[in-house]
C-alpha positions in Angstrom: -12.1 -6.9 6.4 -10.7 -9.7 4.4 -8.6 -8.0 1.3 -5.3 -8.0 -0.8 -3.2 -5.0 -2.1 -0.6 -3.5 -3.9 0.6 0.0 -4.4 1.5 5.1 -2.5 5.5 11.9 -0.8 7.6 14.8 -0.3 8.1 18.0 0.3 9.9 21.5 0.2 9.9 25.9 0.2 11.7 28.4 -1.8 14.4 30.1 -1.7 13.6 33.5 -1.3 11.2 32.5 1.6 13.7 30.6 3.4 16.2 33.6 3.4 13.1 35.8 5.1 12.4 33.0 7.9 16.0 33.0 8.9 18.3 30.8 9.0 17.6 26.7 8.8 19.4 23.6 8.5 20.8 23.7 4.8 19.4 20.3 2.9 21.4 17.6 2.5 22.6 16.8 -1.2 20.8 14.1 -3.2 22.0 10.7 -2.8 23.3 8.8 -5.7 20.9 6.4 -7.0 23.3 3.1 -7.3 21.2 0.1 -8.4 19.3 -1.4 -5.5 18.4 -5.4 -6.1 14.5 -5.9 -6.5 14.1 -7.4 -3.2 11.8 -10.4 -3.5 9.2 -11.9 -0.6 10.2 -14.6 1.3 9.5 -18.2 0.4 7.1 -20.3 2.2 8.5 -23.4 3.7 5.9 -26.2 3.1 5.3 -28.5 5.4 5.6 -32.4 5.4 4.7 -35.0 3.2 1.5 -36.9 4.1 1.9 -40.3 5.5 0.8 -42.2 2.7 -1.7 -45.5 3.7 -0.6 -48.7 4.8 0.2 -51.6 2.1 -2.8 -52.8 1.2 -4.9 -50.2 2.4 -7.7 -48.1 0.1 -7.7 -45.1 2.3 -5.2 -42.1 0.9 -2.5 -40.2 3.5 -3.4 -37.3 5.2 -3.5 -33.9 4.1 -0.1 -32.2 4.1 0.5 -28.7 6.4 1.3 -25.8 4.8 3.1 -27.5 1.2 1.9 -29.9 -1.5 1.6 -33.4 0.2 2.1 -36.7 -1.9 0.3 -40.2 -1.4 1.4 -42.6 0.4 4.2 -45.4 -0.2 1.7 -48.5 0.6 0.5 -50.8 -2.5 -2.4 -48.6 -3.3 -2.3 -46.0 -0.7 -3.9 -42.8 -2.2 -2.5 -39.5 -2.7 -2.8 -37.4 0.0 -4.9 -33.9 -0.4 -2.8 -30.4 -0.8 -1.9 -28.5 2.2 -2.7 -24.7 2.3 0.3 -22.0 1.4 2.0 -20.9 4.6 2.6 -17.3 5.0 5.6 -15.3 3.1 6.5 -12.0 3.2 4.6 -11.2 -0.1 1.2 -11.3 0.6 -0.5 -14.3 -1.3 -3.9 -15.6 -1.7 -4.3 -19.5 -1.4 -6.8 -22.1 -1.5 -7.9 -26.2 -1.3 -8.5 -28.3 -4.3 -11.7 -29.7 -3.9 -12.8 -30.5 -7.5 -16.7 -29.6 -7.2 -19.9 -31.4 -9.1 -20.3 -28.0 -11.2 -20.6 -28.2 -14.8 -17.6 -27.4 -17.3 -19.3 -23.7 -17.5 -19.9 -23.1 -13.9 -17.7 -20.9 -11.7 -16.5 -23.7 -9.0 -18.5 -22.0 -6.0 -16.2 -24.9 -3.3 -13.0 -23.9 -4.8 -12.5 -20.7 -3.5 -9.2 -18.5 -2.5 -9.9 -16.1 0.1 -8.0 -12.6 0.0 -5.7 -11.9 2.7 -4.7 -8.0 3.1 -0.9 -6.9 2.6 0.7 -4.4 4.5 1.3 -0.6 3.5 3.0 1.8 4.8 2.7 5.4 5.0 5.4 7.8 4.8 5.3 11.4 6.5 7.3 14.6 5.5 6.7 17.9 6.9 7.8 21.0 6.2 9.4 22.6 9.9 10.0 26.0 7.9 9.3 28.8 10.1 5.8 29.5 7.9 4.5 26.0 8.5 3.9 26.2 12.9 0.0 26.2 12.2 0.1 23.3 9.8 2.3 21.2 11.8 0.1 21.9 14.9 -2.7 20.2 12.8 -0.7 17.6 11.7 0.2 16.9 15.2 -3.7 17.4 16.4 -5.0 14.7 14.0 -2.5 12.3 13.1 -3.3 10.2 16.3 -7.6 10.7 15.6 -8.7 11.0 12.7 -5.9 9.3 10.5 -4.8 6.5 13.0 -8.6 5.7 13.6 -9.4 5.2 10.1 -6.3 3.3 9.0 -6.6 1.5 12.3 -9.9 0.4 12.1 -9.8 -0.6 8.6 -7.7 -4.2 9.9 -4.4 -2.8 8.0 -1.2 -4.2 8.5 0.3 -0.7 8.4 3.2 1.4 9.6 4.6 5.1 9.6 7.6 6.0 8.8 7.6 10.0 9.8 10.6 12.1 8.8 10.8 15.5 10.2 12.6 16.6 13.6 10.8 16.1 17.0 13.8 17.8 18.6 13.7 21.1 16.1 14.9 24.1 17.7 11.7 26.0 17.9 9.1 24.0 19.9 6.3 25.0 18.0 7.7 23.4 14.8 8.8 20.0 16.4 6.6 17.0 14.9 6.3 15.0 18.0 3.6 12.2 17.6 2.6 10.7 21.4 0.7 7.8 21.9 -1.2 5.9 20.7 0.6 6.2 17.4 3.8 7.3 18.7 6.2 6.7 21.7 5.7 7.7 25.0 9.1 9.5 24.7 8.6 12.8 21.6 10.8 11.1 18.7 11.2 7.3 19.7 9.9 4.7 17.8 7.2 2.5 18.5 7.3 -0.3 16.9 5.9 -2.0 14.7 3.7 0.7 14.0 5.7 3.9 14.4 9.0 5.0 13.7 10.8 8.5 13.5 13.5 9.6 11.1 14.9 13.0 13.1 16.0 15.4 10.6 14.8 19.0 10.2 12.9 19.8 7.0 13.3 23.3 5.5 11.5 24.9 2.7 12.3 23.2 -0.8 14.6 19.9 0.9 12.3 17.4 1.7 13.4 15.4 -1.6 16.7 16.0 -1.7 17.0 14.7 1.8 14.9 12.1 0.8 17.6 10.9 -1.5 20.6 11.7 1.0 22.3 8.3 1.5 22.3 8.6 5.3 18.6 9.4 5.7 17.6 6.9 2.9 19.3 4.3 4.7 17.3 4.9 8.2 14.2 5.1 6.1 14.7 2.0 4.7 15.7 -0.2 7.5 12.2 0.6 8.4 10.4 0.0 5.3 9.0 -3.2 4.1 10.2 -4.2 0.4 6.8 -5.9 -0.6 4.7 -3.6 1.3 2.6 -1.0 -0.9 3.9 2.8 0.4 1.9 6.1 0.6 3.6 9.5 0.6 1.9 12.6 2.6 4.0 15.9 2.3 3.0 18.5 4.1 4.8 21.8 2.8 3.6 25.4 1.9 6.6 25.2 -0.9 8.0 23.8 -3.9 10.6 21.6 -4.2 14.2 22.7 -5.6 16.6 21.4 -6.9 15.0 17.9 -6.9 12.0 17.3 -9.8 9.0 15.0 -9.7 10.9 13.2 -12.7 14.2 12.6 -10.4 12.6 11.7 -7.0 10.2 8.6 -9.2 13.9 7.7 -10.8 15.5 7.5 -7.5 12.3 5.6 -6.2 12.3 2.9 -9.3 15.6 2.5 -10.2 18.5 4.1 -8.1 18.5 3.4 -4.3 15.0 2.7 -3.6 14.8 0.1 -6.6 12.8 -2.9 -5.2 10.8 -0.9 -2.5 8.2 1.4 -5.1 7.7 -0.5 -7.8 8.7 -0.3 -11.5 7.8 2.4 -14.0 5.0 -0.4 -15.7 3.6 -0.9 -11.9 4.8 2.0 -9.3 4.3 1.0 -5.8 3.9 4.4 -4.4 1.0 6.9 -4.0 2.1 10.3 -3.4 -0.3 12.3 -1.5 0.0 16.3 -1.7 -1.0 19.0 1.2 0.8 21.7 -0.8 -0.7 25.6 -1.5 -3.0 24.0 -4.1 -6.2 26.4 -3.7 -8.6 23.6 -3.4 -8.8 20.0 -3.3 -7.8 18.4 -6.6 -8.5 14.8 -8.1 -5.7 13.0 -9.2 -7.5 12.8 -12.9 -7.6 16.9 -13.0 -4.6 18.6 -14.3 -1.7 20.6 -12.1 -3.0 24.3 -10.9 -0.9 27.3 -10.1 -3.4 29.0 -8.5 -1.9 29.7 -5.1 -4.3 29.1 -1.2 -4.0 32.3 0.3 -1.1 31.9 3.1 0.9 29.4 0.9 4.3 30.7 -0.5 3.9 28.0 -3.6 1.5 25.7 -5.3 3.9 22.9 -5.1 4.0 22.0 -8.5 6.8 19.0 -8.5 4.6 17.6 -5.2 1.6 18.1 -7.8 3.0 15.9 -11.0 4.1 13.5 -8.0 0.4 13.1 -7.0 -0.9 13.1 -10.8 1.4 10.7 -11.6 0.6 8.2 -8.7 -3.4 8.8 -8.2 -2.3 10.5 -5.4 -4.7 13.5 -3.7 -3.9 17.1 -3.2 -5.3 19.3 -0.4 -5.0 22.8 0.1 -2.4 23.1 3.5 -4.1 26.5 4.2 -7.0 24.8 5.6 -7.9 25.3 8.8 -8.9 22.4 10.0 -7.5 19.2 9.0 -10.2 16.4 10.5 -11.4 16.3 6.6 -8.1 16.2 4.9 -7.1 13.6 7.0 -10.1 11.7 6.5 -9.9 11.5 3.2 -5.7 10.4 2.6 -6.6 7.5 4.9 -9.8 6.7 3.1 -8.2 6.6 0.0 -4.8 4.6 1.6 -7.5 2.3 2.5 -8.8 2.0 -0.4 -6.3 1.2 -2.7 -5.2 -1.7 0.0 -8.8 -3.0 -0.4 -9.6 -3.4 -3.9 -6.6 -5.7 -5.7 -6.7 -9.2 -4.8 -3.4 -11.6 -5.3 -4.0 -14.4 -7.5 -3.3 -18.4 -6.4 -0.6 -20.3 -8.6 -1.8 -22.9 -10.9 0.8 -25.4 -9.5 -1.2 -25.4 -6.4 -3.6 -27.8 -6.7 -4.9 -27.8 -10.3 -5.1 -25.6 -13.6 -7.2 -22.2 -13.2 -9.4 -21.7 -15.7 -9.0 -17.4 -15.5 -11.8 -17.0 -18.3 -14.5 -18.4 -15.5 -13.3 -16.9 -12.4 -16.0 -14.7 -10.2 -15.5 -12.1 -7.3 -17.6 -13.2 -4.6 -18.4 -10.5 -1.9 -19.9 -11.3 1.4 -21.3 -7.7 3.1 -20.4 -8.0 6.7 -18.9 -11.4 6.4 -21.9 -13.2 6.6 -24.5 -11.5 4.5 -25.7 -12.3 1.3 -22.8 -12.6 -1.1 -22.9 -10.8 -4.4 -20.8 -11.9 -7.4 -19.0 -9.0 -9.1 -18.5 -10.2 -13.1 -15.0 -10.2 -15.1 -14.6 -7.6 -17.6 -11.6 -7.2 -20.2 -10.3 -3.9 -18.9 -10.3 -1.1 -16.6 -12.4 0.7 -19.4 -14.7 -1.5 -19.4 -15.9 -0.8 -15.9 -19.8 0.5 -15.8 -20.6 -1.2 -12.4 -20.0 -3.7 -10.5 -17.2 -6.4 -11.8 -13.1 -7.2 -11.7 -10.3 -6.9 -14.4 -6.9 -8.8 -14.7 -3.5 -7.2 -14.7 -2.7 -9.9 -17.4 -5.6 -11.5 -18.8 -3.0 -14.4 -20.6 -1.3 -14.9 -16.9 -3.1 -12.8 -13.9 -1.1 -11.8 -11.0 -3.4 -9.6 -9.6 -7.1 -9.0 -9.9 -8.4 -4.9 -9.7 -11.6 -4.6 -8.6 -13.9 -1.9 -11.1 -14.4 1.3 -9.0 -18.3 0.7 -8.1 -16.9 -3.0 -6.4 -14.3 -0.9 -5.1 -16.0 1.7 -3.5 -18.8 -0.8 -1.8 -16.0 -3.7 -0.4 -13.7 -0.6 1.0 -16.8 1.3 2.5 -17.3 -2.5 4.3 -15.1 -2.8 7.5 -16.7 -6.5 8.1 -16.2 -7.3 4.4 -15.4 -10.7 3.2 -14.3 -11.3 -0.7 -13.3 -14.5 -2.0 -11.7 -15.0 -5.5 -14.1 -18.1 -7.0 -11.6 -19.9 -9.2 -13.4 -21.5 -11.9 -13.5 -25.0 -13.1 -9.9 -26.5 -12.2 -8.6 -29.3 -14.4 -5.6 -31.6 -13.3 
């Protein structure tokens, strides 16, 4: 699946339930947002200059690798053709400059950018409160099949990052994830797709400790800046002290500025397996109507989710093959359907007005060509909007492209660039 991406949680359980479970470690105090520098992808190193031809010769230089190229230095050597973009850490889309024979109104069908898919990764907290040993051994039980498989098979770059305790007093509450996800050895990493922050999670301090400067700082060294990040808490509880307002503060602007986005663009989704009743949409509003063995709806992890576009499940459920199923489903999703846009110093100008969507089921079926439209509102069917329709970054497939490209693990899309003009 050929794609590009942007964009994903916590958790926590009262007080007055933690006093009844007995004792637990006590939470760690929130960290003090200081202001982290956006961190920014780095740049691609072009490659060399094209020889130019000989003095006297007609024939241009040869393409350049990976960097613009320039003609030759002979008498009337020609230019020589653009290399592709190389690779950088932000994820980027490029393509050749090939001016084609179409018309001044035709979508250049031979001048074509290709998506490439940008990594995510997907942040675990559960809840090891002495209420949650039936949830975590579903967490446990289907994080390595029914998650892993679908992220897996989808051709993500991805990587968890899962903080809660493998080494947590009482066995039946350690979150140890074995291979192939995790380490041979409970609570190792296993890298580059699995690493464990060890910290034990009680009732309401899964934000909070978040936030704590020393377990901040071991997340992070595992996170990647440019990559988009999805939350999944798993808690029976609510969070205290921390709100839904402060976590997304510390997330955008204190420490983790330049990881999740800004407030204009978050970064983050914030998935929810919280004592919500049943599962909930991210367009339907908070409930308070409690699943029967939960000791709270969760409501900070709720505005989290509503905020985002995140999902909320109901942790009293009993099986967790479907709940799992549909976070990764949805992680794969919003990986699948937003394609980078190439710069117009690569090869040419863009005209945006006359750029097409081309989508290729299977890679090498009949392509279908998904219009522009002005606006996410505008979406009835099949078709693409612009981020900025003055200066696009990003292109957002409509939810009907969306949901037929995602469904596709073959699927090829290609960004058709319009006429280009030097």
């Amino acid at each position: 699946m050929r794609f590009v991406v942007q964009g994903l949680t916590s958790l926590s359980i009262a007080g007055f339930f933690f006093v009844a479970c007995g004792g637990g470690d006590e939470g760690g105090t929130a960290g003090t947002g200081g202001s982290g520098a956006v961190a920014s992808g780095g740049a691609n190193t072009g490659g060399g200059s094209a020889t130019g031809g000989a003095s006297g010769s007609t024939s241009g230089g040869a393409a350049g690798s990976s960097g613009s190229s320039s003609g030759g230095a002979g008498n009337s050597g020609g230019g020589g053709a653009a290399g592709s973009a190389g690779d950088a850490g932000i994820p980027d889309v490029s393509f050749p400059y090939d001016p084609p024979d179409a018309g001044p109104d035709d979508a250049c069908a031979a001048v074509t950018a290709s998506a490439t898919m940008p990594p995510v990764d997907i942040i675990w907290i559960i809840d090891q409160s002495c209420s949650m040993g039936t949830e975590i051994a579903q967490v446990k039980a289907n994080v390595n099949g029914n998650f892993a498989t679908i992220i897996q098979n989808s051709g993500l770059d991805y990587r968890v990052i899962m903080f809660a305790n493998s080494a947590y007093p009482t066995v039946s509450r350690q979150v140890c994830v074995l291979p192939p996800l995790g380490a041979a050895t409970c609570g190792q990493n296993n890298p580059p797709k699995f690493y464990q922050v060890n910290r034990s999670i009680e009732s309401n301090d899964s934000l909070s400790l978040f936030m704590n400067t020393t377990y901040w700082n071991q997340i992070k060294a595992n996170l990647r800046p440019t990559a988009a990040k999805a939350f999944i808490e798993v808690t029976d509880d609510q969070s205290s002290p921390t709100t839904a307002a402060q976590f997304d503060a510390f997330l955008l602007t204190g420490a983790g500025a330049g990881y999740f986005g800004t407030a204009a663009k978050r970064n983050y989704v914030f998935h929810s397996i919280v004592g919500v009743d049943k599962p909930y949409l991210p367009t339907q509003p908070k409930t308070s109507v409690k699943c029967s063995t939960a000791v709270n709806t969760g409501p900070q992890y709720q505005d989290l989710s509503i905020l985002t576009g995140g999902l909320r499940h109901p942790v009293c459920d009993t099986n967790y093959s479907a709940v799992f199923n549909n976070i990764a489903s949805s992680i794969v999703k919003q990986v699948a359907c937003e394609l980078l846009t190439p710069s117009q110093s690569d090869g040419g100008v863009i005209d945006w007005s006359k750029v097409q969507v081309q989508y290729t089921p299977g890679g090498t079926g009949t392509p279908t060509t998904f219009p522009q439209v002005p606006n996410a509102g505008a979406c009835t069917g099949n078709g693409f909007y612009y981020d900025n329709p003055g200066n696009p970054t990003k292109v957002t497939l409509c939810p009907t492209s969306c949901t037929t490209v995602s469904a596709d693990g073959k699927a090829k899309v290609d960004l058709l660039l319009g006429c280009l003009g030097s």
